[in-house]
C-alpha positions as a printed Julia matrix, in Angstrom:
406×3 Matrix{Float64}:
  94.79  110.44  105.45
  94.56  107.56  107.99
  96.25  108.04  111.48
  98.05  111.12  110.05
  94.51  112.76  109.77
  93.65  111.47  113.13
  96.79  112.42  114.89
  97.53  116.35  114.04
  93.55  117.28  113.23
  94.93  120.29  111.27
  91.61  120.52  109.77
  89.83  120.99  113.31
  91.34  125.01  113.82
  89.69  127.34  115.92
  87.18  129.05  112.98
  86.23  125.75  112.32
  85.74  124.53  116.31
  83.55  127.77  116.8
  81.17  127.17  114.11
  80.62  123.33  115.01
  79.83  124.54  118.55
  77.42  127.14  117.63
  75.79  124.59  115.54
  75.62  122.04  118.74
  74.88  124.5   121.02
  71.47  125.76  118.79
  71.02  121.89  118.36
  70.71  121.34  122.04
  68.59  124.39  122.46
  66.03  123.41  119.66
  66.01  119.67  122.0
  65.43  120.57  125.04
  62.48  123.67  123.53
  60.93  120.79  122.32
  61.57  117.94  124.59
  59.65  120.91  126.83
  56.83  121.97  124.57
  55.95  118.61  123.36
  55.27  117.5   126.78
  51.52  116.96  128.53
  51.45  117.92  131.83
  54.96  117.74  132.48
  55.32  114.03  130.76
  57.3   113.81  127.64
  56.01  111.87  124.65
  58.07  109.09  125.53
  56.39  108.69  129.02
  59.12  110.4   131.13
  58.62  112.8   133.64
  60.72  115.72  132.89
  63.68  116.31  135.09
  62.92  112.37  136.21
  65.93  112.0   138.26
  65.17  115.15  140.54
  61.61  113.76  141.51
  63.63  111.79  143.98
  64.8   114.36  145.83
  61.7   116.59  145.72
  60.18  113.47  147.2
  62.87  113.23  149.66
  62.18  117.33  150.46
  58.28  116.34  150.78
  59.08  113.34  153.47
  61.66  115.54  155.4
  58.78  117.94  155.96
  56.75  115.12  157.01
  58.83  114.03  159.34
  59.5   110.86  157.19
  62.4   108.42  156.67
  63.79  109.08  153.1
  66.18  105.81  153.56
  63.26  103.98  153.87
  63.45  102.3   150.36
  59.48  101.13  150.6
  58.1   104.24  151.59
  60.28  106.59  149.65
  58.9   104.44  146.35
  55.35  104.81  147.85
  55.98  108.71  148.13
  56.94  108.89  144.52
  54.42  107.04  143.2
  51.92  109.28  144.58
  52.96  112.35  142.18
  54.33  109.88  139.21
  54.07  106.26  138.58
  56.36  105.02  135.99
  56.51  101.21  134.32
  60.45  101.82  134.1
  60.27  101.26  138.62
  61.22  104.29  140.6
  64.56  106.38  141.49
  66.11  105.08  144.02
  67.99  107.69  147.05
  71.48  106.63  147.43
  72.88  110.0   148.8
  74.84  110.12  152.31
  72.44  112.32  155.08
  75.06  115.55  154.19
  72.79  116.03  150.88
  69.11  116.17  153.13
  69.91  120.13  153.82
  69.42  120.74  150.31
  66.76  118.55  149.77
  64.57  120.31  152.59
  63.86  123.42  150.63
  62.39  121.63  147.75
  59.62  120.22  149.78
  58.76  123.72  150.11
  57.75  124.05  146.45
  55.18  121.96  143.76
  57.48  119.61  141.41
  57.66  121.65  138.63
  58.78  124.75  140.39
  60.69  123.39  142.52
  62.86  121.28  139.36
  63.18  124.85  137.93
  64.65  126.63  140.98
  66.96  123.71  140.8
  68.39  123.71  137.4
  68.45  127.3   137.95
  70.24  127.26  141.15
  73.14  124.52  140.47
  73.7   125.53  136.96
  74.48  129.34  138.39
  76.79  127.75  140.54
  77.9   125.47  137.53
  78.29  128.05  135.55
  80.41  130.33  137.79
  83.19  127.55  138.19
  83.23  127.23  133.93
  83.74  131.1   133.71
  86.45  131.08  136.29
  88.15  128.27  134.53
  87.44  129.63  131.09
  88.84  132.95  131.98
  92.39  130.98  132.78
  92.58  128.98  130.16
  92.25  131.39  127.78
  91.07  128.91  125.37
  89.74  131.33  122.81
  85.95  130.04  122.5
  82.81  131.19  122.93
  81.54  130.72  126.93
  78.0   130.09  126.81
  78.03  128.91  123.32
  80.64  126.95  124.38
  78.78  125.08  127.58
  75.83  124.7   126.13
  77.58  122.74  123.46
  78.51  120.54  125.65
  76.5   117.18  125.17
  76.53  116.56  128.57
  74.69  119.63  129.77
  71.36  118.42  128.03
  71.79  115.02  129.95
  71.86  116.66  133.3
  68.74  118.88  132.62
  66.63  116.43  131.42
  67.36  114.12  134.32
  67.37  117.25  136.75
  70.38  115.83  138.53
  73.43  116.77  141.02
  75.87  117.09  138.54
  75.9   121.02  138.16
  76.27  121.31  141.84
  78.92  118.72  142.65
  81.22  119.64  139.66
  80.35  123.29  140.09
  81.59  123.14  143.72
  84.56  120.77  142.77
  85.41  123.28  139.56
  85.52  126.22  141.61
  87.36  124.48  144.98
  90.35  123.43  143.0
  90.78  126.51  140.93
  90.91  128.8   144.05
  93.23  126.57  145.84
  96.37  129.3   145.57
  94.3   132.43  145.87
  91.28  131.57  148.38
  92.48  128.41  150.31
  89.83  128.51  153.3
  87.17  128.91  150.59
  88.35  126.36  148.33
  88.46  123.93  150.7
  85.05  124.87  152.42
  83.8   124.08  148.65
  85.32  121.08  148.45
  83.93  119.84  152.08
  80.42  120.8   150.78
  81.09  118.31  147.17
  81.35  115.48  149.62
  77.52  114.99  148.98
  78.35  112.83  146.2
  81.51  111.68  147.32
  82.51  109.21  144.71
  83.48  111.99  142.32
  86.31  113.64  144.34
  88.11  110.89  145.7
  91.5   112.6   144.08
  91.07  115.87  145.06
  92.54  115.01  148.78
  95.07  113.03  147.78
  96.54  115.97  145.0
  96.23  118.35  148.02
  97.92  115.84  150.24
 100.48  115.34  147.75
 101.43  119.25  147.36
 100.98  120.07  150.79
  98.19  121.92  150.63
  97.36  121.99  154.62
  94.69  124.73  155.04
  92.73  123.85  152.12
  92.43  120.21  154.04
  91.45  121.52  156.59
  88.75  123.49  155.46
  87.72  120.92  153.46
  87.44  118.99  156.45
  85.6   121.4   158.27
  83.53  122.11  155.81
  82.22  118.17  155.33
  82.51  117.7   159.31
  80.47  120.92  159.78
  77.76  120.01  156.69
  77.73  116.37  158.77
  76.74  117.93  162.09
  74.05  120.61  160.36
  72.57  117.56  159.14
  72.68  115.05  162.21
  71.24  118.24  164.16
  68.24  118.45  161.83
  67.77  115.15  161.08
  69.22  112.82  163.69
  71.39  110.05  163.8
  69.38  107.78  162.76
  69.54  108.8   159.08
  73.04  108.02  159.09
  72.29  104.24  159.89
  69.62  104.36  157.31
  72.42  106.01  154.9
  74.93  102.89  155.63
  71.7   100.51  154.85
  70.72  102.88  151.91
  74.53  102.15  150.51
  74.46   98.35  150.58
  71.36   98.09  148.33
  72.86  100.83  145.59
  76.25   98.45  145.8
  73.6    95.23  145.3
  71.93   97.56  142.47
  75.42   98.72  140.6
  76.4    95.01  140.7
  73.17   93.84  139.69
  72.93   96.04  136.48
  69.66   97.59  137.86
  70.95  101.27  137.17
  71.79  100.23  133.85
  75.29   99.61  132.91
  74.5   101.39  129.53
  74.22  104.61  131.41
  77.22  104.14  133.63
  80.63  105.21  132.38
  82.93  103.0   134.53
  85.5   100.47  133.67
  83.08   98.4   135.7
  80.41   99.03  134.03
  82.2    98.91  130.49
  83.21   95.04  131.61
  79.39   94.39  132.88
  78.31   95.54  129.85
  80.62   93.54  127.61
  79.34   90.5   129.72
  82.55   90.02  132.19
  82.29   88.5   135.53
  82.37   90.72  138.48
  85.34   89.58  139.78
  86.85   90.88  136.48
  84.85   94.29  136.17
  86.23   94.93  139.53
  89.69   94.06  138.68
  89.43   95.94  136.04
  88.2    98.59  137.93
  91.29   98.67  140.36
  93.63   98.44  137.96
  92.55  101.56  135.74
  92.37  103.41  139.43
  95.88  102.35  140.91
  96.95  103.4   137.02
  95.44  106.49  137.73
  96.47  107.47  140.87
 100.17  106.55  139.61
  99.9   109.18  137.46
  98.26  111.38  139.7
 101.51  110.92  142.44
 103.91  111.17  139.4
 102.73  114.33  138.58
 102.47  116.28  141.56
 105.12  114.39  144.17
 107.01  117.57  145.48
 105.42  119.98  143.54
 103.12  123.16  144.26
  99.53  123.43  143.33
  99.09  123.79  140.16
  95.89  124.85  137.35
  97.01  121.9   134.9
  97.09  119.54  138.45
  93.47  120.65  139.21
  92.8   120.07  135.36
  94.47  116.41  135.66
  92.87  115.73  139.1
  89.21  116.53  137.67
  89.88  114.5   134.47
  91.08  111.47  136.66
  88.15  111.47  139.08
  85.34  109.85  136.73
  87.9   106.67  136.07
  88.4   105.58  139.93
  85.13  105.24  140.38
  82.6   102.11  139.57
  79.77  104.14  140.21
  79.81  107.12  137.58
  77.25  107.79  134.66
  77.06  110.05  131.69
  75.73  112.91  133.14
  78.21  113.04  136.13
  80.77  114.31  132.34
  79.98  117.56  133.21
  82.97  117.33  135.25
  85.01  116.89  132.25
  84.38  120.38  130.92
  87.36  122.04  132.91
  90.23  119.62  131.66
  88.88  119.87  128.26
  89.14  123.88  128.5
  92.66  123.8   129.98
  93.56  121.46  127.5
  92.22  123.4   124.81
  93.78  127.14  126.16
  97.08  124.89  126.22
  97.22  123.71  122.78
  95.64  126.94  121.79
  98.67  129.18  123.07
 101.59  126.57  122.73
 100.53  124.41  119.85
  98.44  121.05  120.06
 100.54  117.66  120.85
  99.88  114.63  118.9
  96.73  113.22  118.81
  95.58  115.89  121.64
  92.8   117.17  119.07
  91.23  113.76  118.88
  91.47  113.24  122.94
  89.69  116.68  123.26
  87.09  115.88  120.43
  86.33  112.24  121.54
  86.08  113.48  125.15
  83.7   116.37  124.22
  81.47  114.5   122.04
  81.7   110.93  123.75
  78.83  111.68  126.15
  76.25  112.52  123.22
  76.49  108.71  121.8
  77.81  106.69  125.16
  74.59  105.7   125.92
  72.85  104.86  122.96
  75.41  103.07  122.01
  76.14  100.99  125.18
  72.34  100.17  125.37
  71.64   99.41  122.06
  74.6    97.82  120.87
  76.29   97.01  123.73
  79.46   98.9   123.19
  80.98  100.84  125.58
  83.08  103.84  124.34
  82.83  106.88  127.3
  85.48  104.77  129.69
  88.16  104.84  126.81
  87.34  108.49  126.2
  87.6   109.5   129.76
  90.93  108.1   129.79
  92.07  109.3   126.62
  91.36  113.05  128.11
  93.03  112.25  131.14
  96.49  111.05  129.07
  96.28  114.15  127.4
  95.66  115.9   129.87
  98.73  113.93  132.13
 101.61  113.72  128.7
 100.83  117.59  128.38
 101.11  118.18  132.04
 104.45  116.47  132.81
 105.83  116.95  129.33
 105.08  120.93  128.69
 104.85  122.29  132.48
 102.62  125.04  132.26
 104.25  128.7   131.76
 104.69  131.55  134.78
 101.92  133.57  132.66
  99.56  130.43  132.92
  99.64  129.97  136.43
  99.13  133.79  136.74
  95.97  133.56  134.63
  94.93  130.16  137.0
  94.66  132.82  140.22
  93.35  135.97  139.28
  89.73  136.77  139.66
């Protein structure tokens, strides 16, 4: 008992894994059925418009149709208020002019439908990046019992946010580096709408030489740039750079809520440090990071256990992360899992998987209401694994076969 049970998990084996998912995956269902049918008029009983997060960028769709300035902070709250006035303030549009393409269409559409064709649309494209990456991992578990699962799916749905699409785009890219280059690279240019998420995934294909992927990638986030500056003008760029200084005053500030961030930042915030120290902290855990990052791949080819380590590194070099952005963890954790599944589980790699997995469920409960900040050290315990197994057990020729076929 004691660290011994903690550090093999014999007693977490794959019967066993399968039936707690089903369970957690009928849980989540039975939540958000009733998070749904409880509602009146699309407000939950807790006062929350469903899908809350997204009503900022249906607003955003409404006032590109208008002809409106989305960056203009007064008028974008004013806009939102008209559909939805909430005591809890407004949400705030911090995205860079790139994202305004996909926020056109939803003007097109009434809230409700137009949060549906959403979640419908970015989890398809979520979804397509898990199957690809569940296929190569061969990790032995059932797929959609399997994402749905996932605690962090329900977070993302409820709040109707960018997570499926950035992840799915950044899940896909990196797994089709060897086989489609141009197109994993185009993908990659187009996850530069929330560009705080993949500031690895250059410098991993930097670091193995991976030249026409970069360059897509480039022309992909050059060409998404221009569609937008075309459409919308250059002006929303300066109202972007304006945009960016109050969501920098707003992180620092705590106004997001550092009990729904999952930064090292935000961990110190929360735990009452100065800034100066939350942002030493921060840079710290990201030069650690990227350490690793250049350890592992320094001379080396592209790899599927360097995509997995890339995409379990990118949530910890960046202050501005919350819980539901932990859909990105879902690829490491399945090529950690089809690792340990064909070659036998490491050392405490059960526990990194588990805490990972089910981290994002309690994070923010617990960072609100007690003030304890646990998804930071759970991000990084993935990412270790993830790294030690990496480096320590180099992936076999069969693996990396599995990593590029369709």
């Amino acid at each position: 008992m004691g660290l011994e049970f903690l550090r093999r998990m014999d007693w977490l084996g794959a019967a066993r894994s399968r039936g707690y998912l089903r369970l957690l995956a009928a849980l989540n269902v039975v939540m958000l059925s009733v998070l749904v049918l409880t509602s009146t008029r699309g407000i939950d009983r807790n006062g929350y418009l469903l899908g809350s997060d997204f009503l900022s960028f249906w607003t955003v769709g409404n006032m590109l149709q208008a002809g409106s300035d989305p960056y203009d902070g007064a008028a974008h709250a004013a806009a939102q208020r008209v559909f939805f006035a909430s005591d809890a303030g407004y949400t705030a549009f911090f995205y860079p002019p790139s994202f305004l393409p996909f926020c056109l269409p939803l003007g097109w559409l009434g809230y409700f439908p137009a949060l549906c064709a959403w979640l419908l649309a970015t989890g398809a494209a979520y979804g397509v990046a898990l199957r690809r990456w569940w296929r190569a991992a061969g990790a032995n578990l059932p797929f959609w019992v399997a994402v749905f699962a996932f605690p962090a799916v329900p977070i993302v749905i409820t709040h109707g946010q960018t997570s499926f699409l950035v992840a799915g785009l950044l899940g896909l890219g990196t797994i089709l580096v060897r086989q489609r280059p141009i197109l994993a690279g185009l993908l990659m240019g187009l996850a530069t709408i929330k560009p705080q998420l993949g500031i690895l995934v250059p410098l991993a294909l930097l670091l193995t030489g991976e030249w026409k992927v970069i360059g897509a990638a480039a022309a992909g986030s050059i060409g998404l740039a221009a569609i937008s500056t075309l459409a919308f003008g250059t002006d929303s760029w300066a109202g972007w750079i304006e945009a960016s200084g109050r969501a920098q005053d707003a992180m620092v500030s705590g106004a997001v809520g550092y009990g729904k961030m999952v930064s090292t930042f935000a961990a110190l915030k929360l735990l009452k440090a100065p800034s100066i120290i939350a942002y030493a902290g921060q840079i710290l855990v990201s030069f650690a990071v990227v350490a690793l990052l250049v350890k592992a791949a320094w001379k080396k080819a592209w790899r599927f256990d360097l995509a997995a380590l890339t995409l379990a590194g990118s949530p910890l070099v960046t202050p501005f992360v919350l819980d539901y952005d932990m859909v990105l963890l879902a690829f490491p954790l399945l090529w950690l899992t089809g690792e340990g599944v064909r070659k036998g589980f490491l050392d405490w790699e059960r526990l990194a998987i588990l805490a990972a997995f089910a981290a994002a469920a309690f994070a923010r409960p617990l960072a609100m209401n007690l003030g304890i900040p646990i998804m930071p050290a759970a991000i990084a315990g993935l990412f270790l694994a993830v790294w030690r197994r990496n480096v320590l057990t180099p992936p076999s020729s069969d693996a990396r076969m599995r990593s590029a076929s369709p």
